[in-house]
ROVEX-269217 format. One line per 10 residues: their letters; for each residue x, y, z of C-alpha. Coordinates in steps of 0.1 Angstrom, whole numbers, plus 5000, padded with zeros to 4 digits. Each point is the difference from the previous one (the first is absolute). Layout:
A> X,Y,Z ~ ...
END
This chain:
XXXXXXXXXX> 6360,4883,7804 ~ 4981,4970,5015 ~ 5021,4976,4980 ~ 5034,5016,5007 ~ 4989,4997,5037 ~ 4988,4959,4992 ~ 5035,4995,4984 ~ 5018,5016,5029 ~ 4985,4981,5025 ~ 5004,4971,4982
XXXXXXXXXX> 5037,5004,4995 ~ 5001,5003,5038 ~ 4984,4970,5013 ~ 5022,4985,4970 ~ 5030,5010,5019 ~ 4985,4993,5034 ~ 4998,4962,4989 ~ 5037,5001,4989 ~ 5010,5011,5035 ~ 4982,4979,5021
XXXXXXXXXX> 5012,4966,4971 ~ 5036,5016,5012 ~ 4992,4996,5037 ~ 4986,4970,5000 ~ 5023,4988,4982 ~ 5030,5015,5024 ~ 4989,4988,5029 ~ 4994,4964,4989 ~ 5037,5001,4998 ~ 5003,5011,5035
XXXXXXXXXX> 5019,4975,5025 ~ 4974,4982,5021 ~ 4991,5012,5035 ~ 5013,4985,5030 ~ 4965,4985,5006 ~ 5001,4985,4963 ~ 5035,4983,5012 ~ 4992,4982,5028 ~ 4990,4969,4988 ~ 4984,4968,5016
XXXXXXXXXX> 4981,5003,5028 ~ 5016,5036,5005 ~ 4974,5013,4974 ~ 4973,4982,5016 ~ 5003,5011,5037 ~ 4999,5039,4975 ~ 4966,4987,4988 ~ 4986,5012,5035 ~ 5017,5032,5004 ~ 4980,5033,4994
XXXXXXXXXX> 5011,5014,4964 ~ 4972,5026,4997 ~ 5010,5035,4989 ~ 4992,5016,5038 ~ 5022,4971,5016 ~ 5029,5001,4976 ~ 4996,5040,5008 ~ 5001,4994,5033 ~ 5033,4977,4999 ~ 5018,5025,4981
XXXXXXXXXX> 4995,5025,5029 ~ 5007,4970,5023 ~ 5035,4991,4978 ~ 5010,5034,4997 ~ 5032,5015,5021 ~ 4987,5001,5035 ~ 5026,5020,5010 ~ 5010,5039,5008 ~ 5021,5019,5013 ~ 4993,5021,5032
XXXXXXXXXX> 5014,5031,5013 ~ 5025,4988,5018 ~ 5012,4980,4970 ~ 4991,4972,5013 ~ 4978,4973,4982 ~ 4966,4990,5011 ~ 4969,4984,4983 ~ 4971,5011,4993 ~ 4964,4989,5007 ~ 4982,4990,4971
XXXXXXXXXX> 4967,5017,5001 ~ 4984,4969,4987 ~ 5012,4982,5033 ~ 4989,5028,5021 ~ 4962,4995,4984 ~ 4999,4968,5009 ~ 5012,4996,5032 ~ 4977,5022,5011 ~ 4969,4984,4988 ~ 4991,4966,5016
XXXXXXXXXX> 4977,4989,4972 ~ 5018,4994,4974 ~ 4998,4970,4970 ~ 5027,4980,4996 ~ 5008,5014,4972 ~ 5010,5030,5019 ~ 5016,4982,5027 ~ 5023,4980,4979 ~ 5014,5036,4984 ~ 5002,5009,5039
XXXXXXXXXX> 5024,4971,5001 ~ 5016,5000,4970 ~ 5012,5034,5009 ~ 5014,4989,5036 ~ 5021,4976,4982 ~ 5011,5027,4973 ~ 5008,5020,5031 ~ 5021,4975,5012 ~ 5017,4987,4968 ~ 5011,5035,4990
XXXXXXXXXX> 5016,5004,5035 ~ 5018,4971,4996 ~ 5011,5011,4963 ~ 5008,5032,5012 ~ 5026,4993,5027 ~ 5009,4967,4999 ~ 5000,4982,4967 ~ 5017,4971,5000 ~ 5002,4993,5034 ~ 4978,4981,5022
XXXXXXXXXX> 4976,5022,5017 ~ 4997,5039,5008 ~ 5002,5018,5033 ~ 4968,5023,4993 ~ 5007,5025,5023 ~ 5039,5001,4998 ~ 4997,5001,4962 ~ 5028,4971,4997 ~ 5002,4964,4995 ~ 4998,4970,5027
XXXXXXXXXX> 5011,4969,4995 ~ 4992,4975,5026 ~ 5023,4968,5014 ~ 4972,4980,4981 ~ 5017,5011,4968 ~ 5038,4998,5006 ~ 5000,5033,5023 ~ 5015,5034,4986 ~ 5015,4997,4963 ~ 4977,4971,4990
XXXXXXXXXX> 4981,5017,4972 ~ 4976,4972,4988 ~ 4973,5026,4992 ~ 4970,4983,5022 ~ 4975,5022,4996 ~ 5005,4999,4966 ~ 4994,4962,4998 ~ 4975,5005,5029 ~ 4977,5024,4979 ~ 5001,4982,4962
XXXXXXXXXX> 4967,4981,5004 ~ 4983,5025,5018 ~ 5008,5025,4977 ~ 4987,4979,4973 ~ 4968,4995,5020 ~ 4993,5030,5004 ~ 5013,5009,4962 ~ 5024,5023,5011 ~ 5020,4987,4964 ~ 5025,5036,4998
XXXXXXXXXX> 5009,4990,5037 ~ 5002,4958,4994 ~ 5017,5007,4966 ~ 5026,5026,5019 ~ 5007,4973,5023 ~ 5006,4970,4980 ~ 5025,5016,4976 ~ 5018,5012,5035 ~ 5003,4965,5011 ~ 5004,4982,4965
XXXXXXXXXX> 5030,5020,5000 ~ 5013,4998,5036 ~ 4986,4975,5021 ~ 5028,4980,5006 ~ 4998,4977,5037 ~ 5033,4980,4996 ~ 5021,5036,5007 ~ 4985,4999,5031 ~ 5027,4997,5032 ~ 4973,5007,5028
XXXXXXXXXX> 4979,4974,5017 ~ 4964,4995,4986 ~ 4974,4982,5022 ~ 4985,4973,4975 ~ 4963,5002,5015 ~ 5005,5041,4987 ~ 5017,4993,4965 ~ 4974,4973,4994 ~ 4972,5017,5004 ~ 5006,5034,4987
XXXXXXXXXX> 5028,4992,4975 ~ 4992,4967,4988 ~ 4962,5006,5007 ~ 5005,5032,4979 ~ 5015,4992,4970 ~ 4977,4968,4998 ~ 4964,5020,5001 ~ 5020,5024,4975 ~ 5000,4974,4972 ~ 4973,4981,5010
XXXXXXXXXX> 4978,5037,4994 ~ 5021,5011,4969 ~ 5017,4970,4989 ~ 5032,5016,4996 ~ 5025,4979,4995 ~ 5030,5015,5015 ~ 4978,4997,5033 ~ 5012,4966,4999 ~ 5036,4999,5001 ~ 4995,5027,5032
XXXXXXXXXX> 4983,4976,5018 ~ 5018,4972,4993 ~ 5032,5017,5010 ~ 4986,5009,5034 ~ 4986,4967,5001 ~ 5036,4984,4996 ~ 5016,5024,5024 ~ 4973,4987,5026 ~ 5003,4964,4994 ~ 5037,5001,5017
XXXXXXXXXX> 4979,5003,5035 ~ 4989,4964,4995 ~ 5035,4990,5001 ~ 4996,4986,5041 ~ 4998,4965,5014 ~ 4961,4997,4993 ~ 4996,5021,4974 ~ 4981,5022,5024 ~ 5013,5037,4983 ~ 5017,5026,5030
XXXXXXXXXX> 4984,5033,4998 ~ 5030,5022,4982 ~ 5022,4998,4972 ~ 5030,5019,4985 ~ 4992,5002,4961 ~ 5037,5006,4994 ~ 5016,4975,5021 ~ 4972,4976,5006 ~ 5002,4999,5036 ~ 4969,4994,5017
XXXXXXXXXX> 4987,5003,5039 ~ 4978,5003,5024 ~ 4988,5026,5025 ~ 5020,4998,5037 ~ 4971,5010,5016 ~ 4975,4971,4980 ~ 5000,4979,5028 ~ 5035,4991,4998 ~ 5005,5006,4958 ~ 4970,4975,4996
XXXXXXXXXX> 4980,5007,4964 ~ 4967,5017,5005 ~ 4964,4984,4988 ~ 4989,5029,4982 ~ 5031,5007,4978 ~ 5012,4964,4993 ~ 4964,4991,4997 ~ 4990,5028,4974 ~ 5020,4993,4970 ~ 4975,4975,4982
XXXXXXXXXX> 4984,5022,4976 ~ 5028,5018,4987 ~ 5020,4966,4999 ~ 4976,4979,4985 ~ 4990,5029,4971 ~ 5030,5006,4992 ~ 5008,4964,4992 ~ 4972,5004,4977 ~ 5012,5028,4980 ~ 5035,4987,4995
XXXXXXXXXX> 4994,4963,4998 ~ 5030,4993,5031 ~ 4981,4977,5027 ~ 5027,5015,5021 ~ 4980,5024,5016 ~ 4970,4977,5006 ~ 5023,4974,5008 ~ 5017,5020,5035 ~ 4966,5014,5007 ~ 4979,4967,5002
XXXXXXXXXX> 5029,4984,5021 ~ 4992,5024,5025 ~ 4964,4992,4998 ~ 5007,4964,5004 ~ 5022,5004,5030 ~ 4974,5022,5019 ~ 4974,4978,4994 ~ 5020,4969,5015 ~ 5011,5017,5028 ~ 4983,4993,5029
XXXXXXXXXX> 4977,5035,5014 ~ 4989,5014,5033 ~ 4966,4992,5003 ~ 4994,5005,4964 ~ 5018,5032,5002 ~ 5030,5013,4981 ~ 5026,5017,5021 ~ 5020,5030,4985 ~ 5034,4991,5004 ~ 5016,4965,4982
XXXXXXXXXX> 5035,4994,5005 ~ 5017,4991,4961 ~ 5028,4981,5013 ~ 4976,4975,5019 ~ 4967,5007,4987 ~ 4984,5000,5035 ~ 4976,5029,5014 ~ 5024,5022,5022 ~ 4971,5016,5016 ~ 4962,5003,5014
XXXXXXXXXX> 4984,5027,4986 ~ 4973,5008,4975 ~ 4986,5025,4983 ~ 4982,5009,4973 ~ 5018,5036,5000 ~ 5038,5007,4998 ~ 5020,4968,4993 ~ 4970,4979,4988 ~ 4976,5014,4980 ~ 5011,4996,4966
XXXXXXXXXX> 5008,4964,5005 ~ 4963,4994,5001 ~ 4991,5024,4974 ~ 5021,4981,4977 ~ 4985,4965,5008 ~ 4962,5010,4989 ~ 5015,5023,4971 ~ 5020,4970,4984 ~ 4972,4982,5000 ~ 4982,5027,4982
XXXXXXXXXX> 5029,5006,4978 ~ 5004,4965,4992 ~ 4960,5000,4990 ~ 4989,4977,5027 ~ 5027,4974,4989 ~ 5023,5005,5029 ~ 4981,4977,5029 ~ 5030,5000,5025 ~ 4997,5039,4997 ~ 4966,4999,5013
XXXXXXXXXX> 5000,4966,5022 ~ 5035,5017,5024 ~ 4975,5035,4994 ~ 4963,4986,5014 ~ 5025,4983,5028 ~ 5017,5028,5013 ~ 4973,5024,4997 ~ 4971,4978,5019 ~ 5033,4996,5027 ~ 4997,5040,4998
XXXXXXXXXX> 4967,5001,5003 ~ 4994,4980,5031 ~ 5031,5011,5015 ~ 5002,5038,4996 ~ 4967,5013,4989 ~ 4990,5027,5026 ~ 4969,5021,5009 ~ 5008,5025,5019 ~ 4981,5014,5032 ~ 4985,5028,4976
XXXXXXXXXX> 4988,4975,4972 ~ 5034,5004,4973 ~ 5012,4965,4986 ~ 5038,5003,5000 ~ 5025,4975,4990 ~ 5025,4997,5034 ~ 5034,4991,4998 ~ 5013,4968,5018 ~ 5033,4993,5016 ~ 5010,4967,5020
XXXXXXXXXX> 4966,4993,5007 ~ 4986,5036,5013 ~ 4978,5022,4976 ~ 5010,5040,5001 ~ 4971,5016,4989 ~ 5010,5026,4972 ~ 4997,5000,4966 ~ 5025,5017,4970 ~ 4998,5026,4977 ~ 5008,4968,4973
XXXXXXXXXX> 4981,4974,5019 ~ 4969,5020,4983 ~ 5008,4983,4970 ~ 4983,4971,5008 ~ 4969,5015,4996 ~ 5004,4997,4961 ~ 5015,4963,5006 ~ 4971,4991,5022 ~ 4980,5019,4972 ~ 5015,4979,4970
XXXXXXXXXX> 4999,4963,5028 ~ 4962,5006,4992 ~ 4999,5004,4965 ~ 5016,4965,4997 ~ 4985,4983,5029 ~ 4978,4967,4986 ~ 4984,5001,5030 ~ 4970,5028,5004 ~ 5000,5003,5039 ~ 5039,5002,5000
XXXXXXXXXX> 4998,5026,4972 ~ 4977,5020,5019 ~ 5019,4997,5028 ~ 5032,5011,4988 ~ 4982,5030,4986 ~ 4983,5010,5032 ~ 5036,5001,5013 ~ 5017,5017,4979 ~ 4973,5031,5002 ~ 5001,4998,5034
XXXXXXXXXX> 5037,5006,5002 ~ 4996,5024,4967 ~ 4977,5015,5029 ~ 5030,5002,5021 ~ 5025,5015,4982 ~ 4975,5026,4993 ~ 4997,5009,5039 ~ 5036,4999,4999 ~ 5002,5030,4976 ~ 4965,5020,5013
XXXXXXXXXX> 5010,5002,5033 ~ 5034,5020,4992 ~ 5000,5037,4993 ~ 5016,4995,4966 ~ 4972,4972,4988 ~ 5028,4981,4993 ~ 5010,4966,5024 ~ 5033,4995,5016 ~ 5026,4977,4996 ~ 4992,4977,5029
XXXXXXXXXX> 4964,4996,5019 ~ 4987,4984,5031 ~ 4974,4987,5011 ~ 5002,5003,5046 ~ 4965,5007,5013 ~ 5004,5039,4996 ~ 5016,5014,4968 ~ 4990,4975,4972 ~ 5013,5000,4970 ~ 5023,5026,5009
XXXXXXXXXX> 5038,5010,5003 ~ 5009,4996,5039 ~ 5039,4992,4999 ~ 5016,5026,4971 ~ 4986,4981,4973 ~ 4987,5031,4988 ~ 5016,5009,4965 ~ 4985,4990,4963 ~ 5023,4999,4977 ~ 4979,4998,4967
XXXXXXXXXX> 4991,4965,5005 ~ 4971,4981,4978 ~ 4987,4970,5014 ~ 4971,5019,5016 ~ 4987,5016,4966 ~ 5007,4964,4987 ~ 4980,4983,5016 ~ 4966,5024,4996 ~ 5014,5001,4962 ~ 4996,4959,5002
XXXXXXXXXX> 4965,5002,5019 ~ 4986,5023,4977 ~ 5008,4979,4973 ~ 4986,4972,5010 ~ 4975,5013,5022 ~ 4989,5026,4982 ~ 4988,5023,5029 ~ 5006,5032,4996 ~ 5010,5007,5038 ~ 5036,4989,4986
XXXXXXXXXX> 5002,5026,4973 ~ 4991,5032,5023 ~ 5025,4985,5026 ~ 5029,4999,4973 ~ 4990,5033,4991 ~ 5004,5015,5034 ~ 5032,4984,5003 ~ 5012,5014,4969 ~ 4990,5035,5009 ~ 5016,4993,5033
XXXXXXXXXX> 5035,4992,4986 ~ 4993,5032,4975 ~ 4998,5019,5032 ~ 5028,4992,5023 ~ 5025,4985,4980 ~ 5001,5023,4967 ~ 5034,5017,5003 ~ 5022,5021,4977 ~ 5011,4976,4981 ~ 4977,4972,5002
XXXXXXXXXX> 4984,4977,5031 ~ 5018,4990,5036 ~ 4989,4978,5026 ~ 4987,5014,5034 ~ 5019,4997,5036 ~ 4966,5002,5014 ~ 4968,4994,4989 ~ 4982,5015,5031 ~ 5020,5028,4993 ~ 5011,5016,4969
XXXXXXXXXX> 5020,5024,5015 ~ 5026,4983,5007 ~ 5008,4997,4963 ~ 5014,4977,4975 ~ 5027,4969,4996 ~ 5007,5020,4966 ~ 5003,4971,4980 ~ 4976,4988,4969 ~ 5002,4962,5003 ~ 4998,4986,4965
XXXXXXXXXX> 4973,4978,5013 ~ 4978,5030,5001 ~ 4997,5001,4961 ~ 5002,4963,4994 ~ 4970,4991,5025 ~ 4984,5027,5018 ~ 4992,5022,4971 ~ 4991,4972,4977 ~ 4981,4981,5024 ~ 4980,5033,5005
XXXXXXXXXX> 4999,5005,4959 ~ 4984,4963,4996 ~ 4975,5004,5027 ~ 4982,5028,4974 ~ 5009,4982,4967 ~ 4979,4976,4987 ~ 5004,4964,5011 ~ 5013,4990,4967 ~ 5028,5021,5006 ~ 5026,4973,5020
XXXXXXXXXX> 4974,4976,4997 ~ 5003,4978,5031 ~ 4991,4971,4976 ~ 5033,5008,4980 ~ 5023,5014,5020 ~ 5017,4994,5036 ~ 5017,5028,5021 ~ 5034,4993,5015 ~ 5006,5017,5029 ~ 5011,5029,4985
XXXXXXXXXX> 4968,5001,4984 ~ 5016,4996,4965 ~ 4973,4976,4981 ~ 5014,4972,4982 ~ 4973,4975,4978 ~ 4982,4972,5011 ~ 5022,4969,4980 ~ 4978,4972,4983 ~ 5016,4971,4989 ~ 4989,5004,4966
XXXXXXXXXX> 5021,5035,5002 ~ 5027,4985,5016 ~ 5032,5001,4969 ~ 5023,4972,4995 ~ 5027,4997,5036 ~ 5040,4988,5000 ~ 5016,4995,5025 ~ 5037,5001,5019 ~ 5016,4994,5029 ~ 5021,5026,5025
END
């Protein structure tokens, strides 16, 4: 009896092995994941996501279909629970908070997928698709969210999401059918910016001939008497313009100014000095030109080349221009001095000339036209507290370094009144600084419309800081947004801060995924994630790699 049971159970564990040689044997002849195919330095950005068994649980139930239907048949999204945990719990690890955000921009991307694929951006509360002038108007279908979202859904290793996006616009991204007029500082940065991080994360190759077709269609704005580019172009019949109300159709600083980076990388990719070519040339002429008191104006005429006006700023119309001076020189790994000589110039003009304290204590950067400072301070003129941030970082000089850091926590500081003293938590679009409301909203200037450059800059201090006070101010912005812009169908922008109920602008800016969210994402990853050694933002915040000149591959070259 005892041996008939032995043999048994022998003859069991017999056929036990058998199976499991089968399985193994099956699923070694499975097709690789998606993580297994991205390859390059797509595989090592997934070396820092979380792959444990409780966070790939927690994905799935992220991933899944986030949508039901109602009684009245209509469709609405429901609240994962594991969102609902964590907003209500203030200490949570980072960890915890990244799943937070992960989920905000699953929230967002399946709201997009849901009722308006293909197209540019969604309407969250209409349930329907928006397409702004930016991107040809109505009927220009050039998917930018899509292309907006691809690195951050790598990022975050959202790979179902990034790989359902790709194939989408492998197969139908096509920028030549367009018939609409694109604004060039908008294609660049999104279109061209996105396609470039895209390969440069995944090393996809068909990323390439993307970009360089966008790249092509934006090199026919160059085609003016000074090679200064105008602000708009028609892919299809290659007409290009600029704005009536630019100071007479001048060209703007901050769009004609912020085309280095993509230019320059995507001459390296390809080989074509082209791009580098019509990019430098604008360097060269601003640097020649003669400036007002050290400062750069915002409007440059590109028939004469002249400055057509006298105002400054480091907000609207300006911004970026600087932005791209310091970040080419990072980009060009400390090789590109006229980046940084025309960038210490400008900003010690800046820095003398429209650095503020206010009567309350808040540095604030002012804006100056024809000579007169107004005192008031953008939404986007808080990204300078990550330039300022970065400035220090490279500065040879100890006491400028520390100075340039001082700064650019004091107007972090600022910013942050900006969005406490609302009754949202979030800041307005435009805030002043007159003796009585600081850092405040005083002439309608009171909408948000999903902007970053505030969480961009505590995301930049943090990293290079490393004081906490940046992470729990993120945080409470991020919980903010969750708040009062979290619609049906994904996030809108706010009429008025200082009171929600006036509602929404129903529109979920692409932006929103390409910068807010993953600014937010990065400020709880570890610093090896983007590492600011490696990688520099655009102003999309898509990251593209630092270039060495022992990476740099073999160039031709050709006229146009």
């Amino acid at each position: 009896m005892n041996t008939i049971h032995i043999n048994r159970r022998a003859a069991l564990l017999a056929m036990l092995c058998c199976v499991a040689v089968v399985t193994i044997f099956t699923l070694s002849m499975l097709p690789a994941s998606n993580e297994e195919q991205l390859p390059l330095l797509g595989k090592k950005i997934l070396l820092g996501r979380e792959l444990s068994v409780r966070n790939e649980f927690e994905r799935q139930r992220l991933n899944k279909n986030e949508f039901i239907e109602n009684g009245s048949g209509d469709t609405t999204f429901i609240d994962d629970e594991v969102t609902k945990t964590i907003s209500n719990d203030t200490a949570l690890n980072d960890e915890e908070i990244r799943t937070f955000i992960r989920n905000m921009m699953l929230y967002a991307w399946n709201g997009y997928k849901r009722y308006a694929w293909g197209e540019n951006e969604v309407q969250p509360i209409s349930k329907k698709p928006h397409s702004q002038a930016i991107f040809g108007g109505v009927g220009s279908s050039l998917a930018a969210t899509m292309v907006d979202s691809l690195d951050t859904l790598v990022i975050m290793g959202l790979l179902d999401e990034y790989s359902e996006a790709r194939d989408y616009l492998k197969k139908n991204f096509d920028i030549s059918r367009v018939s609409g007029i694109l604004s060039v500082f908008e294609t660049n940065i999104r279109f061209l910016g996105g396609f470039l991080s895209a390969y440069a994360l995944t090393g996809e190759h068909f990323y390439i001939d993307k970009a360089k077709s966008v790249g092509d269609v934006l090199l026919k704005a160059f085609n003016t008497q000074t090679g200064i580019p105008k602000s708009s172009v028609n892919p299809a019949s290659g007409q290009i313009s600029n704005y009536g109300w630019a100071n007479g159709g001048s060209s703007i600083l901050a769009e004609f100014g912020s085309l280095h980076l993509e230019f320059v990388y995507l001459s390296e990719i390809t080989g074509d000095m082209i791009y580098r070519q019509k990019v430098q040339a604008v360097r060269d002429h601003l640097d020649r030109i003669e400036k007002i008191g050290g400062l750069y104006p915002n409007y440059l005429s590109p028939d004469s080349g002249l400055w057509t006006g006298m105002h400054v700023s480091l907000g609207a119309m300006g911004d970026s221009f600087y932005e791209y001076l310091i970040k080419s020189y990072i980009q060009s790994d400390k090789n590109d001095s006229q980046a940084w000589k025309m960038y210490s110039e400008a900003i010690d003009a800046i820095e003398q000339q429209m650095v503020r304290k206010s009567k309350g204590g808040l540095t604030y950067v002012a804006e100056w036209r024809n000579g007169i400072l107004e005192h008031k301070m953008g939404h986007l003129a808080c990204f300078c507290v990550g330039m300022f941030a970065l400035q220090s970082r490279l500065e040879s000089d100890y006491e400028k370094a520390k100075r340039m850091m001082t700064l650019a926590e004091e107007i972090g500081n600022t910013c942050h009144e900006s969005y406490i003293r609302s009754e949202t938590g979030i800041g307005p679009e435009m805030f002043y600084f007159n003796g009585e409301n600081e850092a405040k909203a005083t002439n309608g200037d009171y909408g948000y419309i999903l902007r970053p450059e505030v969480i961009e800059g505590w995301f930049y201090l943090w990293r290079l800081t490393g004081k906490h006070v940046y992470k729990e101010w993120v945080w409470a912005a991020v919980q903010a947004i969750e708040k009062y812009c979290k619609k049906e169908a994904g996030f809108a922008g706010l009429v008025n801060v200082y009171n929600p109920k006036e509602g929404s602008d129903d529109v979920q800016q692409s932006f929103f995924l390409a910068e807010t969210l993953k600014y937010a994402y990065l400020t709880f990853s570890d610093s090896s994630s983007i590492s600011l050694d490696e990688w520099v933002f655009n102003t999309e915040a898509h990251p593209l790699p630092v270039l060495s000149r022992s990476s740099r591959s073999p160039i031709r070259t050709r006229s146009r």
